[in-house]
Steps between C-alpha positions, in 0.01 A plus 500: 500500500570402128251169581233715539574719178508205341196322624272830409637513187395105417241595631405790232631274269289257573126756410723647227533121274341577169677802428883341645407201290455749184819716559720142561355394183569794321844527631546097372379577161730767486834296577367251244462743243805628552665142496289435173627844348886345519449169410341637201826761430732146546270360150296305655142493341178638788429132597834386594596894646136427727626149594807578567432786763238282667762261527750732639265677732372189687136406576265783549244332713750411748649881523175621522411274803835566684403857447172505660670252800736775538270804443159378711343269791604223311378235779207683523415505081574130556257446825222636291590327171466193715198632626325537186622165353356297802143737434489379152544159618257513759227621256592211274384275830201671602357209690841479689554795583146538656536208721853611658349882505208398658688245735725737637223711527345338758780390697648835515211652552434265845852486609459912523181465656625332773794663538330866484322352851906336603629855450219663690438281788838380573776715350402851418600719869223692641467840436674620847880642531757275491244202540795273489615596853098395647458207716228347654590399842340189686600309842594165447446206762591129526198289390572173677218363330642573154856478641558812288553872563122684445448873438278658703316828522649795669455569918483936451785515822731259357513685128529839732765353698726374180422841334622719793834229487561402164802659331438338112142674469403840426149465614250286612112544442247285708191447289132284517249437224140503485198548324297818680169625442481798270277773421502819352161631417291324745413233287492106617855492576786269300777260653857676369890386550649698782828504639550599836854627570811695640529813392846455293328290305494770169825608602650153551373393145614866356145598353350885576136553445428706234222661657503558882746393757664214617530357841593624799577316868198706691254350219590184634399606838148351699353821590535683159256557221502171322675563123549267159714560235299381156639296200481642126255245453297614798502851448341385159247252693393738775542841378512490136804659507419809684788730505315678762516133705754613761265547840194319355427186767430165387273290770764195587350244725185741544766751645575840294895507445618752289709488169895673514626329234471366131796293391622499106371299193667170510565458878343156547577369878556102485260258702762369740464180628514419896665188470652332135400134603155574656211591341348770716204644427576913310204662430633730303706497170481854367625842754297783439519638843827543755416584887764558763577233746438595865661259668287344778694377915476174379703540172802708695509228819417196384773249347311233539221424269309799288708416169267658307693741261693556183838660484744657180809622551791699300797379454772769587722565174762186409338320755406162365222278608722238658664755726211648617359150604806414698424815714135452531549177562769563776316740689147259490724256661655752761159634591351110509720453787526816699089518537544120570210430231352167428525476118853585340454710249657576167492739225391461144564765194341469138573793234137634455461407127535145580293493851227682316489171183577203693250324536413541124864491390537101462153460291674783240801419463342133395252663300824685328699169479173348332465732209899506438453131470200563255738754239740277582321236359382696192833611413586142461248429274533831278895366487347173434341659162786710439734251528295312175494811374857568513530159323308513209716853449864299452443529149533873505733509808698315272490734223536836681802330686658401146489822394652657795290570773703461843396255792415826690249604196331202526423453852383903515254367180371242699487685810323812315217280448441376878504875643246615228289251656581595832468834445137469353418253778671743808323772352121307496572373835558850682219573304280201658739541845258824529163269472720187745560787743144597537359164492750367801373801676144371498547121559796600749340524842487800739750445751791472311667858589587730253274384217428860446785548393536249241533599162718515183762711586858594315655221652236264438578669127841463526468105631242415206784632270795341650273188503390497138903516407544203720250323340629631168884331580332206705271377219725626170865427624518062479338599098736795415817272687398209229617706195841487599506134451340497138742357228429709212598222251292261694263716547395551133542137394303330746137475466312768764324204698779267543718834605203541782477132576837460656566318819624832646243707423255206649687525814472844546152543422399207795734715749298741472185359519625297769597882702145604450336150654728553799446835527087418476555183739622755780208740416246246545612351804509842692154539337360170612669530824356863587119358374574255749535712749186748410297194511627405830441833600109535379419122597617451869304488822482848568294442778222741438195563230511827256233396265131708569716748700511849511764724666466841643756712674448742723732796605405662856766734474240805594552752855196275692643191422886596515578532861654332738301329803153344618380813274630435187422124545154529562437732206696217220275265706134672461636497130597142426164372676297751265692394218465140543140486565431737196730279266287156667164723372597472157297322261630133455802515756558154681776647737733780584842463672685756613946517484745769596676428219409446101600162407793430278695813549776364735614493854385797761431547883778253537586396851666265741288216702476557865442242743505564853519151610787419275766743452751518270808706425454835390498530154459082455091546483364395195361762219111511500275696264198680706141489324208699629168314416089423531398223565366427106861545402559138503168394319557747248836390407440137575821433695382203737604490873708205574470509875263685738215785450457799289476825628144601575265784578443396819899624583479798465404492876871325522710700191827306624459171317706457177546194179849419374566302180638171505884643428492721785361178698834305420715762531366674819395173680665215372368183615221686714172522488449933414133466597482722869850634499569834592700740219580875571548844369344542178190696564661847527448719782379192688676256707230239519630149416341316173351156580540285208154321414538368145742372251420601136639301203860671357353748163703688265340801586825791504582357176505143316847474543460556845394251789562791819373387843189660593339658783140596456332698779155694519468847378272602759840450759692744285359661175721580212497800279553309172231250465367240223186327463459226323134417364404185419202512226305364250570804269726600307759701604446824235138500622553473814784762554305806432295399780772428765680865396118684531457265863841631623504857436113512618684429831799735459567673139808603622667126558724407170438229325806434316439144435170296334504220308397140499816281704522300162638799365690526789683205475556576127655827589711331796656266251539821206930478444435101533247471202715805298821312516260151388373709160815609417700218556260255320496763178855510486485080574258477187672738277837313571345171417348591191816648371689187599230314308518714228905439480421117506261516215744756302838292515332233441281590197796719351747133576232281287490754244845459506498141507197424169773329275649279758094413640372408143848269452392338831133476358608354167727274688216338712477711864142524625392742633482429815912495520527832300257681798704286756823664323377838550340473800880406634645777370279701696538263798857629527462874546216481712666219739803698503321870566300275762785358712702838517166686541433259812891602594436887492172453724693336808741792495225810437195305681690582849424885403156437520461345813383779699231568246304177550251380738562166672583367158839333459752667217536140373091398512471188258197615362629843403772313364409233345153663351727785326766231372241294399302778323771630309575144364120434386512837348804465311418165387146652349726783380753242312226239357408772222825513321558146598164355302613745219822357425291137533302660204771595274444393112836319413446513150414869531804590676745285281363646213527858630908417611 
């Protein structure tokens, strides 16, 4: 252990300096004294004696140094002598030093923005046990339309079956999701995330309440007291964390269930999509209440049909995800044959971290990729300056090389100089990553999951700091490299500018510029091409009218309304007509339709189309969405029919009559006429047949990425317990929804309203991740442009500086000016051309990442192509014109006489 004796002992050595420095020179006057003391005794007179034993004793500064090398942290004393050196320089450049500070500033300070949401959304494991061993399971299916494999949502036998059978998976948990109606003091009652599910659940994801119980099989049971298990965050909502909460009753659905549980701080339950490739409709983001599942006969017998649920498993220890596929996927396939099923089904496993972020995963990592360019791009520049920097230094390269300083000394000088910069710059940019943070947060819209838990955290810390030394080496390495080529003879003979104004040098400095253009060329083309598709998205034929509407939802989740039968029917219908005739009373309403389903928040009641007159195989019926309406539903919206009638009042006598949109149309009767045909089984309970009267014009109405075919019946035949209305006025929407909330709970204060706004907001909200990725994207677009610009106008300005003797020769010789701003302009001409073409190189290869994340737009669309290539060119030209037309203005005579 003699290292470590050693090291403490530099190490007290090294807080101990002034006083070793004292006692070494005490002991090295002492030896020369000595030394003088014989050389005097020889006859030698006290200069020659004094000379003499300097001579003889060697050179003092060098013992001393060895001394302290041998004695201290001698590459530490070093590291900070460096340190200060490149300070003092630094204050000598103020202005310099400012700009690269500030620079890196800002593009440190975005790059960990972004990545504190990267590290949150997509990479940080949820707070569960061994997280890395949860799986979201799905079914998977052939999609002959898409001639791909398609996850599906779960059937509850199927996931029971593979869980009893499955050797690879410690447990399965069968789960839905849901907003419910809440309240807990009797107030007007509030629309809260729910997750109805097996009772493993807690023990499957290894989380124990810390108030309560968990759990058991009997709560999961139909004729037991109905129980919920609360979230932190709901314990806080409801009960303001009551310790004395365990036995209190919350009123869920107008039912009284009572509270067993409250889980820990930090437990946040994931929305879980049904499906990764469909948008269905969730209507709830954040859990705040758990319920057990009671399974109902239909989910333990049916395997065909009622996919309606969500499934993670756990991995059994050292079982990997690929193995426990191959099972699952074996035993789908056994069962698919031995019940002789019509669909062959499959089995799909995602680890829960990335299941929970994929649909958001794409636009980050782009979002990353575009701020990486962006420091990217500033790092080039700052090595831009220091490279001139580093130049207009040979001189004194030159003379601390001639007197002895190694290679390795000078590059650490140089080197010193680039991390005090970083280091000032990391250290304001975790400083501003804390401001980034909180603005993404608000512009960042709601339903990307985990946002609450996005914030600087040690290894956002840790990533700012590793980043700020990259920078450091990326921006300062090419500058400190260039002193190991200085001559020091040449060096201090040649004149400063003609040292700078060397064909190398000139090379190197349009490289670089030429690196930033193509890395800006590739940033504006994924820019332009995703503003492309935004605009594509907000301007299409959406097939319906949102502006003078207002929207309303309505929760019927109360005891008179929530039962089963001709009962519970007729109760949600006595409702909906009071509704709809108090909302038509209001003061400057035109119309008022009536959905099952809020616009623009995905697929639901999603079902196959049944026609008795032409059968197909099981399983081959094509996918319908089912719409409860009024009659004013149409007029409201403004979707035209096409073919046929509108529903009217005068059928309610006749509920069995239905619309379908003009995609359900093709695909349900191609080549047909729909008008009088006969489809079944969609009005539940009720095995009437559906005649088909009208033919409505295909809207966007689940989502505007969406076209889904449509089936639109009348609510009077089956009425829903979520319900929207949609009024149609002359008002404005913020005076005119106090008045729809007062009409509705005049009719029922205890129906939830969990959703009123105008449907231009709607659509705003529907497109949310869309227009964040758009603001982000064109700031990093603009910032990269402007530094590319600013590179431009630098190498060029700092190259005509350069270049004064040999422009006034050219002026005094005759040139106009004319040729002298052609000259330049040329010069300039080169880098960008170059950065251009490889720019254009680098898009085809990362344009094909982007694909999925545009809307019918092309990855190669000439506009988005040709409008950035052709922007960047007409601003670099502006940005090369200035020092063009100054070296056009150069005085010859002042130059000459100045040389």
């Amino acid at each position: 252990m003699d290292w470590i004796r050693i090291l403490l002992s530099r190490i007290a050595a090294h807080f101990r300096r002034k006083r070793l420095d004292a006692d070494l020179d005490d002991e090295l006057n002492t030896h020369i004294d000595l030394a003088i003391e014989e050389n005097l005794a020889r006859g030698m007179n006290e200069q020659q004696a004094r000379t003499a034993a300097l001579r003889a004793f060697g050179g003092i500064t060098q013992i001393r140094e060895t001394y302290r090398a041998r004695r201290g942290l001698s590459a530490l004393e070093e590291a900070a002598r460096g340190i200060r050196y490149a300070i003092r320089q630094l204050r000598k450049s103020p202005g310099f030093a400012l700009t690269a500070i500030l620079t890196l500033a800002l593009g440190i300070g975005a790059a960990t923005s972004v990545f504190s949401v990267v590290n949150a959304v997509l990479l940080k494991p949820f707070a569960f046990h061994d997280p890395d061993r949860l799986v979201v399971m799905r079914e998977a299916v052939e999609d002959e339309v898409r001639s791909e494999r398609t996850s599906i949502p779960d059937n509850y036998r199927h996931i029971l079956r593979l869980k009893k059978d499955a050797a690879t998976l410690e447990d399965v948990t069968i789960f839905g999701q849901r907003g419910m109606s809440v309240s807990s003091n009797g107030d007007h009652p509030r629309i809260a995330g729910a997750v109805i599910t097996s009772p493993n659940l807690f023990r499957l994801l290894g989380v124990q309440p810390i108030l309560g119980r968990d759990f058991v099989e009997d709560d999961a049971r139909k004729d037991t007291e109905r129980v919920v298990i609360v979230s932190y965050e709901g314990w806080q909502a409801f009960f303001a964390r009551d310790p004395a909460v365990i036995g209190k009753t919350l009123r869920i659905e107008g039912h009284p269930v009572t509270v067993i549980g409250v889980l820990p701080p930090g437990i946040r339950f994931p929305q879980i999509a049904l499906a990764p490739k469909t948008a269905f409709q969730e209507t709830a983001q954040d859990a705040l209440l758990f319920e057990p599942l009671a399974p109902s006969e239909r989910d333990l017998t049916a395997d065909m049909g009622n996919f309606n649920y969500k499934a993670i498993a756990r991995l059994k220890p050292g079982v990997t995800l690929a193995q426990a596929n191959a099972e699952l996927e074996a035993l789908q396939n056994a069962y698919t044959l031995s019940a002789h099923l019509t669909l062959h089904f499959g089995i799909a496993l995602t680890p829960l971290t990335k299941d929970v972020a994929s649909r958001i995963s794409g636009a980050l990592w782009m979002l990353f990729a575009a701020v990486g360019a962006v420091l990217l791009i500033a790092c080039v520049n700052l090595a831009n300056l220091q490279l001139a920097r580093a130049v207009n230094a040979e001189r004194e390269i030159a003379v601390r090389a001639a007197l002895g300083a190694s290679r390795g000394q000078l590059v650490r000088s140089r080197l010193a100089e680039s991390l005090v910069l970083a280091f000032a710059g990391g250290t304001a940019g975790t400083a501003l990553a804390f401001g980034g943070v909180r603005l993404l947060i608000a512009l960042a819209p709601g339903n990307i999951p985990r946002l609450d838990e996005v914030h600087v955290s040690m290894p956002v810390l840790v990533f700012s700091g590793v980043l700020s030394i990259a920078a450091a080496i990326m921006f300062g390495m090419l500058p400190a490299l260039r002193s190991l080529h200085v001559a020091p003879q040449a060096a201090l003979q040649a004149n400063s500018t003609r040292a700078a104004n060397t064909q190398e040098s000139d090379r190197t400095r349009s490289l670089m510029v030429a690196a930033q253009v193509a890395c800006t060329v590739v940033l504006l083309i994924v820019t332009s091409l995703v503003l492309r598709s935004f605009s594509r998205l907000l301007r299409q034929d959406r097939g319906f009218d949102t502006s003078h509407v207002t929207l309303a939802q309505a929760e019927l989740f109360v005891a008179q309304y929530d039962k089963d039968g001709p009962a519970g029917n007729a109760a949600r219908l006595a409702f909906t007509d009071a509704a709809l005739t108090a909302l038509a009373q209001l003061p400057g309403v035109q119309s008022v339709g009536l959905t099952s389903v809020t616009p623009l928040t995905g697929e639901t009641w999603v079902d196959n189309l049944f026609r008795p007159d032409h059968p197909v195989p099981a399983g081959k019926e094509p996918e319908i969405n089912v719409r409860w309406i009024n009659p004013e539903y149409l007029p409201t919206v403004q979707s035209p029919l096409v073919a046929g009638r509108n529903i009217t009042a005068a059928d309610r006598a006749n509920p069995y009559v239905g619309l379908i949109s003009e995609r359900t149309a093709r695909e349900g009767f191609p080549g047909e006429n729909p008008i009088g045909r006969k489809i079944t089984d969609l009005i539940p309970d009720d095995k009437h047949t559906i005649t088909v009267i009208g033919v409505v014009a295909d809207a966007r109405i689940n989502g505007l990425k969406d076209n889904a075919a449509m089936v639109y019946l009348p609510y009077w035949a089956y009425t829903p317990l979520t319900q929207s209305f949609l009024v149609r006025s002359a008002q404005r929407s913020d005076v005119l929804i106090p008045e729809i909330r007062r009409a509705i709970w005049q009719i029922d204060p205890q129906v939830a309203i969990p959703t009123l706004k105008s449907m231009d907001e709607q659509v705003s909200d529907s497109v949310a991740t869309d227009r964040f990725q758009v603001m982000l994207l064109s700031a990093f677009g603009a910032a990269a442009l402007f530094l590319a610009l600013l590179g431009v106008y630098g190498v060029l300005a700092y190259s005509v500086s350069l270049r004064r003797q040999e422009f006034g020769i050219r002026i005094a010789l005759g040139s106009g000016k004319s040729a002298l701003i052609g000259l330049v302009l040329r010069q300039a001409a080169y880098s960008v051309l170059l950065g251009t073409g490889l720019g254009l190189t680098m898009a085809l290869i990362a344009l094909r990442w982007i694909r999925s994340l545009l809307y019918q737009t092309p990855v190669m669309d000439p506009l988005a192509v040709g409008g950035s290539v052709l922007l960047l060119l007409v601003a670099s030209a502006i940005a090369a014109i200035v020092p063009a037309r100054r070296a056009a203005s150069t005085d010859p005579m002042q130059v000459l006489r100045m040389e």
